[in-house]
N, C-alpha and C positions, 0 to 999 in steps of 0.2 A: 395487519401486523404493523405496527408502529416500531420505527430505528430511530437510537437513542443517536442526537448528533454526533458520540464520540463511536458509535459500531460506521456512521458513512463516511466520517472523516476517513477511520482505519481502510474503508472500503475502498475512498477515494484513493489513497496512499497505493492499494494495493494494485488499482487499476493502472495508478501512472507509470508504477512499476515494470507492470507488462508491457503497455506500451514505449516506453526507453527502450527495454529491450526487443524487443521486434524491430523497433528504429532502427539500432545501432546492429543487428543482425549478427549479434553477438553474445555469449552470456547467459546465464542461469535466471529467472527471477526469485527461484525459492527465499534465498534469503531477506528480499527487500516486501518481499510478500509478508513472510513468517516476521519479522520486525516489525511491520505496522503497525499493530497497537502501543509496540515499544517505543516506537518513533511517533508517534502523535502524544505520547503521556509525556514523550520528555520535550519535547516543543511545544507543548498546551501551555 
């Protein structure tokens, strides 16, 4: 299975996501998760 740079970018987004939150031991990720494609198409 081959991933298109823009599905690991989305991925990466979504990992860092989680990890902030875990950090900061605070917090939802759903939304910065569900955003990621959002936020990589409009920062690409």
């Amino acid at each position: 299975m081959s991933k298109t740079i823009d599905q690991l970018s989305s991925d990466n987004i979504r990992a860092l996501a989680i990890s902030m939150v875990e950090k900061a031991n605070s917090g939802h990720p759903g939304g910065p998760m569900g955003g990621a494609d959002f936020m990589h198409i409009l920062y690409s």
